[in-house]
BAKOL-166017 format. One record per atom (N, C-alpha, C): residue in three letters; x, y, z. Coordinates in steps of 0.1 Angstrom, whole numbers, plus 2048, in hexadecimal, padded with zeros to 3 digits. Each point is the difference from the previous one (the first is absolute). Layout:
BEGIN
ALAXYZ ...
//
This chain:
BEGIN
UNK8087F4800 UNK7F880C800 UNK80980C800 UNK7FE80D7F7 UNK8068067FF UNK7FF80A80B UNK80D808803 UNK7FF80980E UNK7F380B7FC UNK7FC8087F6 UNK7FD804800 UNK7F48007F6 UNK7F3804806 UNK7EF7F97FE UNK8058047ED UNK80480D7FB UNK7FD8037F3 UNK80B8017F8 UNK80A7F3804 UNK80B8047F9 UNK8077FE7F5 UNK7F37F67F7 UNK8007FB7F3 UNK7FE8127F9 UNK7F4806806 UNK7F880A7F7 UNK80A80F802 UNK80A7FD80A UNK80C80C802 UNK8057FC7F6 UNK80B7F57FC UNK8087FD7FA UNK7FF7FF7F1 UNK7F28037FB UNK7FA8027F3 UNK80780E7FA UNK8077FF7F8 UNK8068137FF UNK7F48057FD UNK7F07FD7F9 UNK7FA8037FD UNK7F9810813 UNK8037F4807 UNK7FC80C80D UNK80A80A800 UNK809801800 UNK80880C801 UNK7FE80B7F7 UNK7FB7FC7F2 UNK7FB8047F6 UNK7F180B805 UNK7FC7F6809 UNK7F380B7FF UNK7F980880B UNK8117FC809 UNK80180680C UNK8068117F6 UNK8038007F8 UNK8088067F9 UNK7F780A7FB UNK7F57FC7FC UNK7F08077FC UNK8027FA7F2 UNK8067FA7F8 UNK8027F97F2 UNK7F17FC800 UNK7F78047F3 UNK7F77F77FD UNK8027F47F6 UNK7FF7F4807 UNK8077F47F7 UNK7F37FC7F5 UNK7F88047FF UNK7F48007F7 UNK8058017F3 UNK7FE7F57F6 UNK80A8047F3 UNK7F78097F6 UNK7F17FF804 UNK7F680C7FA UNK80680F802 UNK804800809 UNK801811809 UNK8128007F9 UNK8067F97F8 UNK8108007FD UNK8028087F4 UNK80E806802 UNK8038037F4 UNK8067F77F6 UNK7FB8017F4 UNK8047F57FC UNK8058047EF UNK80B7FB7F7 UNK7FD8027F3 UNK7FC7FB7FA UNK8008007EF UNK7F97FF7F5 UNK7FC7F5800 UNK8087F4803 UNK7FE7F5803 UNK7F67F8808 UNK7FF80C80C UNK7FA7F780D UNK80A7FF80A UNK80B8007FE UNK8087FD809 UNK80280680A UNK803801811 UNK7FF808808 UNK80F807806 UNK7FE80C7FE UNK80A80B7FD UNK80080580F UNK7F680480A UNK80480680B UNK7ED7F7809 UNK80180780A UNK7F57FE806 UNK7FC80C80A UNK7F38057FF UNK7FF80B803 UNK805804813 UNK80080D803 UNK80580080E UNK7F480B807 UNK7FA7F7806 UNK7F280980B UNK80380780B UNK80F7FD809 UNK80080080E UNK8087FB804 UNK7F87F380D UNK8097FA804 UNK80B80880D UNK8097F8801 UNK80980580A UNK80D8037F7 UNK80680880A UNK8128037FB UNK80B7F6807 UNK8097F77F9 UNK80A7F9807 UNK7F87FB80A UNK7F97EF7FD UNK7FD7FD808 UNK80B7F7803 UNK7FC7FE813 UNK8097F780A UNK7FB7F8803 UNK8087F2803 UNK7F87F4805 UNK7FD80380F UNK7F57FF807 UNK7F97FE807 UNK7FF7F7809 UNK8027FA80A UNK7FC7F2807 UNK7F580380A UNK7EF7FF7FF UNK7FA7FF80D UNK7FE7F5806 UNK7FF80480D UNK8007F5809 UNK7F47FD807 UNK7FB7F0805 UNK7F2805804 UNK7FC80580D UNK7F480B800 UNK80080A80E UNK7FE80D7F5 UNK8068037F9 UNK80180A7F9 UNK7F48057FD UNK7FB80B802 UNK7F28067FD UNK8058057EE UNK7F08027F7 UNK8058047F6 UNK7F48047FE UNK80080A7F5 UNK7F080B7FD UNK8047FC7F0 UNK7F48047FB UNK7FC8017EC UNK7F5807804 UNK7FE8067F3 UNK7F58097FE UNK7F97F87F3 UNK7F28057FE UNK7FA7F57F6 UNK7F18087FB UNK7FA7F9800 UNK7F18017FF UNK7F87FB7EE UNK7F780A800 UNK7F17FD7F4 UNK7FB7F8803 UNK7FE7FC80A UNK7F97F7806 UNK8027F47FF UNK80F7FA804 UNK8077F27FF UNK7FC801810 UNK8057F27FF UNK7FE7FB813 UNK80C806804 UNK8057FB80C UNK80C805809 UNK8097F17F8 UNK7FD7F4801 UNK8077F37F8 UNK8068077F4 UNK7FB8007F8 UNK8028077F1 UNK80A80A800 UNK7FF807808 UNK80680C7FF UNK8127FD805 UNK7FF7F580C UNK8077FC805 UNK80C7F67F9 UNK7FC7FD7F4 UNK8057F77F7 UNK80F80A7F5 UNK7FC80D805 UNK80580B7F6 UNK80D800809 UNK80E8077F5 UNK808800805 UNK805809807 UNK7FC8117FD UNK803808808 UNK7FA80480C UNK80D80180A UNK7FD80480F UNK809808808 UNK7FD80180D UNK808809806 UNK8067FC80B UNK80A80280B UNK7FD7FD80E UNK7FC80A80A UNK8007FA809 UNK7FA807810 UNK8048107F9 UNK80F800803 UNK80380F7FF UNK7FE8097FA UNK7FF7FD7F2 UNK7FB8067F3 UNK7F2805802 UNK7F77F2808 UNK7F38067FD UNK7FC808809 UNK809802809 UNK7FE80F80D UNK8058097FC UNK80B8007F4 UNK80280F7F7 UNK7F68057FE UNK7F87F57F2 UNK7F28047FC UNK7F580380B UNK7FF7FD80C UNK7F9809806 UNK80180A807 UNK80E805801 UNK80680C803 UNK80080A7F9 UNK7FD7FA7F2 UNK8048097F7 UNK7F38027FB UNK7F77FE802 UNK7F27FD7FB UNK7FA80C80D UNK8087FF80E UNK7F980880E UNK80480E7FB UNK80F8017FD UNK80780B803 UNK7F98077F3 UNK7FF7FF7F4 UNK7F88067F7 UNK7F07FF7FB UNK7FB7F980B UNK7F1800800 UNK7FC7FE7F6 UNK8037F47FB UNK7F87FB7F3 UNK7FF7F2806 UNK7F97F77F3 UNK7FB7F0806 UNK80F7FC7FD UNK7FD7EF80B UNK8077FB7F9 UNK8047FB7F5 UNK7F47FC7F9 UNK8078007F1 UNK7FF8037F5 UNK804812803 UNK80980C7FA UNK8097FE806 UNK8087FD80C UNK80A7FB804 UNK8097F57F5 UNK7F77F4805 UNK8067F77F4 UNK8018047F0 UNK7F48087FD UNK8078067F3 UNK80E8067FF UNK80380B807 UNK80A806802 UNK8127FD7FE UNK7FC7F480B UNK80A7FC806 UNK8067F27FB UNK7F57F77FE UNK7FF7EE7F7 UNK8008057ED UNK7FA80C7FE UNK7FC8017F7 UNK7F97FD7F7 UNK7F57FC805 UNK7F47F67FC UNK7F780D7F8 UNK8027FD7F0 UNK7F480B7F7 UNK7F27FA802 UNK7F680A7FF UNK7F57FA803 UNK7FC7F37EF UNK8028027FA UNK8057F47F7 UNK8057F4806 UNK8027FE808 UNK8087F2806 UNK7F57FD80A UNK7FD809809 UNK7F77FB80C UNK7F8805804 UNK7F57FE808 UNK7F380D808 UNK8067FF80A UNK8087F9806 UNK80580780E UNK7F47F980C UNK7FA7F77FE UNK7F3801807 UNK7FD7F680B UNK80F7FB803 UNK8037F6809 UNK80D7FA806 UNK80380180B UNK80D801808 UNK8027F0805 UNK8077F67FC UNK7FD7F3807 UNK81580280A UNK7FC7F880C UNK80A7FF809 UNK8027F37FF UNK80D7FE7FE UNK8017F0803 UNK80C7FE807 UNK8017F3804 UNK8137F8807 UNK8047F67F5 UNK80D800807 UNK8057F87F3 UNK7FF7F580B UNK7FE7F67F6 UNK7FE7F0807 UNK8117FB800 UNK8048007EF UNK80E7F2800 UNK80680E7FB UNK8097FD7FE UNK80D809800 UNK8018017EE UNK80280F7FE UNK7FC8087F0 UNK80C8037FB UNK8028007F3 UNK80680C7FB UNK7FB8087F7 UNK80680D7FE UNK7F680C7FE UNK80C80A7F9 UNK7FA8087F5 UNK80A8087FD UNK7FD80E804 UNK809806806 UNK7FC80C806 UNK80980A7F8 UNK7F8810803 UNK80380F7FB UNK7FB8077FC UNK80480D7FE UNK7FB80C800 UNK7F17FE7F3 UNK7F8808800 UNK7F88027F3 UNK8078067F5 UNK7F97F87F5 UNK80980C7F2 UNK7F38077FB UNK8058077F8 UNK7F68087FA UNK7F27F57F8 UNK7F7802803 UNK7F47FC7F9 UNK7FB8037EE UNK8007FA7F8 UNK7F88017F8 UNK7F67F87F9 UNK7F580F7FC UNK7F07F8801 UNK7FF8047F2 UNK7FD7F27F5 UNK7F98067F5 UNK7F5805802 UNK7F880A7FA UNK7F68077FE UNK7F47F67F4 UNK7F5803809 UNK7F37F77F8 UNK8008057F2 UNK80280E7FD UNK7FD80A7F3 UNK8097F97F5 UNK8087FB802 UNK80E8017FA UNK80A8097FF UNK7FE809808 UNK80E80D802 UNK8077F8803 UNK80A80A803 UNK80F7FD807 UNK7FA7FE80C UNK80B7F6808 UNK8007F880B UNK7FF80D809 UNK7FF80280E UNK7FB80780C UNK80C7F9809 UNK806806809 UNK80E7FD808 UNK7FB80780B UNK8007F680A UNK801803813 UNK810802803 UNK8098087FF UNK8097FD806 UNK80A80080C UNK8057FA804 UNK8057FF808 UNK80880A804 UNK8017FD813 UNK805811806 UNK80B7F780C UNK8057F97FB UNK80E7F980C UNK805806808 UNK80180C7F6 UNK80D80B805 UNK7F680680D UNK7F8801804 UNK7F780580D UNK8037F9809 UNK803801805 UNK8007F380B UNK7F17FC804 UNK7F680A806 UNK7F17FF805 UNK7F87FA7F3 UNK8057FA7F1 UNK7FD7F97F9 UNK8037F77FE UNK80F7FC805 UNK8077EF7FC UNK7FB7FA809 UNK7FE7F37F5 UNK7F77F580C UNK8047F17F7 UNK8097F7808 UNK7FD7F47F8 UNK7F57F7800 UNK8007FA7F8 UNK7F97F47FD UNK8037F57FD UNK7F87F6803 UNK8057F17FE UNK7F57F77F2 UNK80B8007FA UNK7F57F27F4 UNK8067F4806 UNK7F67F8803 UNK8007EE805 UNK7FB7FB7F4 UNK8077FD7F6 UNK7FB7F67F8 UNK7FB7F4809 UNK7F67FA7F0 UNK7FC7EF808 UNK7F180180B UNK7FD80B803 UNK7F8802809 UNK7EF7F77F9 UNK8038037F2 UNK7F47FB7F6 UNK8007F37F9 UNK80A7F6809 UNK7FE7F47FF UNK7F97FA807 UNK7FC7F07F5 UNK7F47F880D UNK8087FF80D UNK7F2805807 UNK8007FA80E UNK80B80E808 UNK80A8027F7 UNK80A80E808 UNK7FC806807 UNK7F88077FF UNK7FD80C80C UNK7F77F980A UNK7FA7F3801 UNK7FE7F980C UNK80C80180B UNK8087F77F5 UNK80E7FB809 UNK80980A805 UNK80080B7FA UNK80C807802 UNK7FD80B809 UNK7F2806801 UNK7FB80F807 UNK7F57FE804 UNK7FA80180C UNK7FA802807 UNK7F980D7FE UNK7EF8067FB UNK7F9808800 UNK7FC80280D UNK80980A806 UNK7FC80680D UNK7ED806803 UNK80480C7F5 UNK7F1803800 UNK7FE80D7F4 UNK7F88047F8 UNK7FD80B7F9 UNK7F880B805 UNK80280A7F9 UNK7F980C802 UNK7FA8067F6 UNK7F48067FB UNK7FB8087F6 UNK80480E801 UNK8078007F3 UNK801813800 UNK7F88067F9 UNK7FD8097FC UNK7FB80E7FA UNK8078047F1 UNK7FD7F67F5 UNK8098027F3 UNK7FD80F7FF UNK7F8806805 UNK7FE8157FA UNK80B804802 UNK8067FD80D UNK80980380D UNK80B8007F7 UNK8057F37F9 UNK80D7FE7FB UNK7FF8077EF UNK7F880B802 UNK8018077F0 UNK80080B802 UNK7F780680D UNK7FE80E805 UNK80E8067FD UNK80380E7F8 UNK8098077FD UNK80A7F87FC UNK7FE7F57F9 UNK80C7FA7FA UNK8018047ED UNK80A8017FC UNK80480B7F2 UNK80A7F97FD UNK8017FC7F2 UNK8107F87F5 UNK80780E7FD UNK80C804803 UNK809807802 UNK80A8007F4 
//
C-alpha cells in the first residue's frame, strides 16, 4: 500500500499540469493546420507549484456550490488550510465584504468558475499529497466571443498572497470517502461573492 492515499494521481505529470492552470482539453488547444497540438491554453492555476505532504488531522476548506451537494463538491481539487482560510476571513472582516468576495479576491475564483455558494470543511483521513502556491493570474474566455477577460493576480501585496493547495485524485472511486472526512458545510450568499466585484 502506497504511503500516500493519492500517489498514483500526484505522480501523473498530467496533475502538475493543472495545478499549473493548463487546460488539457484538446478542444480548448492550440493547435495547427494539421490538428496537431501546438500549446494548450493557460486559465490560472497556481505559480511554481511545491510538493505538499498532508497529514491526517489537517483541517481543509473548498469553496463550491450551484447547487452540488457538500460530497461532490468535495471530490474537486482545489483547497485551502486552517491558515489560509482565517486570511479569507480577516480579509473579508477587515474590508467588510462577504466571504466570497474574499475568495474571489484572493483564490481568484471569476464568477465563470463558481457561485461561491457553499463552504465545505473537511479532515484529512490517510496522508495526501498536494501541490501548493501562490494564485496566478486568471483567465476567462468570454461567452460573446471577445477577447478573454483577466483576474489578475496581486502577490506582490502581501494582504492578497494566499496559497493554495490542488490534491489531485480527490475524484476517484471511492477517494474522498477514504482520504477526508466532511466535517460539516455551510451556505453562503452567492450576491455576497459578486457584490462590487469588477475584471480589471
Amino acid at each position: 500500500m502506497p504511503l500516500f492515499a493519492n500517489q498514483a494521481a500526484f505522480d501523473d505529470p498530467a496533475s502538475r499540469q493543472r495545478a499549473l492552470g493548463v487546460d488539457l482539453n484538446p478542444l480548448h488547444a492550440i493547435v495547427d493546420p494539421q490538428g496537431s497540438v501546438l500549446a494548450y491554453a493557460q486559465t490560472g492555476g497556481m505559480l511554481s507549484p511545491q510538493r505538499v505532504e498532508l497529514e491526517p488531522g489537517a483541517a481543509i476548506y473548498r469553496f463550491g456550490g450551484a447547487g452540488r451537494p457538500a460530497e461532490q463538491i468535495a471530490a474537486g481539487a482545489w483547497w485551502v488550510r486552517q491558515g489560509e482560510f482565517e486570511k479569507l476571513l480577516s480579509f473579508a472582516q477587515t474590508h467588510g465584504v462577504g466571504l466570497g468576495l474574499a475568495v474571489r479576491l484572493l483564490c481568484l475564483v471569476p464568477p465563470e468558475w463558481s457561485d461561491i455558494s457553499l463552504l465545505v470543511r473537511a479532515r484529512v483521513q490517510r496522508d495526501l499529497l498536494a501541490w501548493g502556491g501562490l494564485a496566478n493570474t486568471a483567465i476567462v474566455s468570454t461567452m460573446d466571443g471577445g477577447p478573454p477577460v483577466r483576474l489578475p493576480e496581486r502577490n506582490e501585496i502581501a494582504a492578497r498572497r494566499l496559497r493554495q493547495l490542488f490534491i489531485p485524485g480527490l475524484d476517484g472511486p471511492g477517494m474522498t470517502r477514504r482520504a477526508i472526512q466532511i466535517e460539516s458545510d455551510y451556505p453562503l450568499d452567492p450576491n455576497e461573492s459578486l457584490r462590487g466585484f469588477l475584471y480589471l
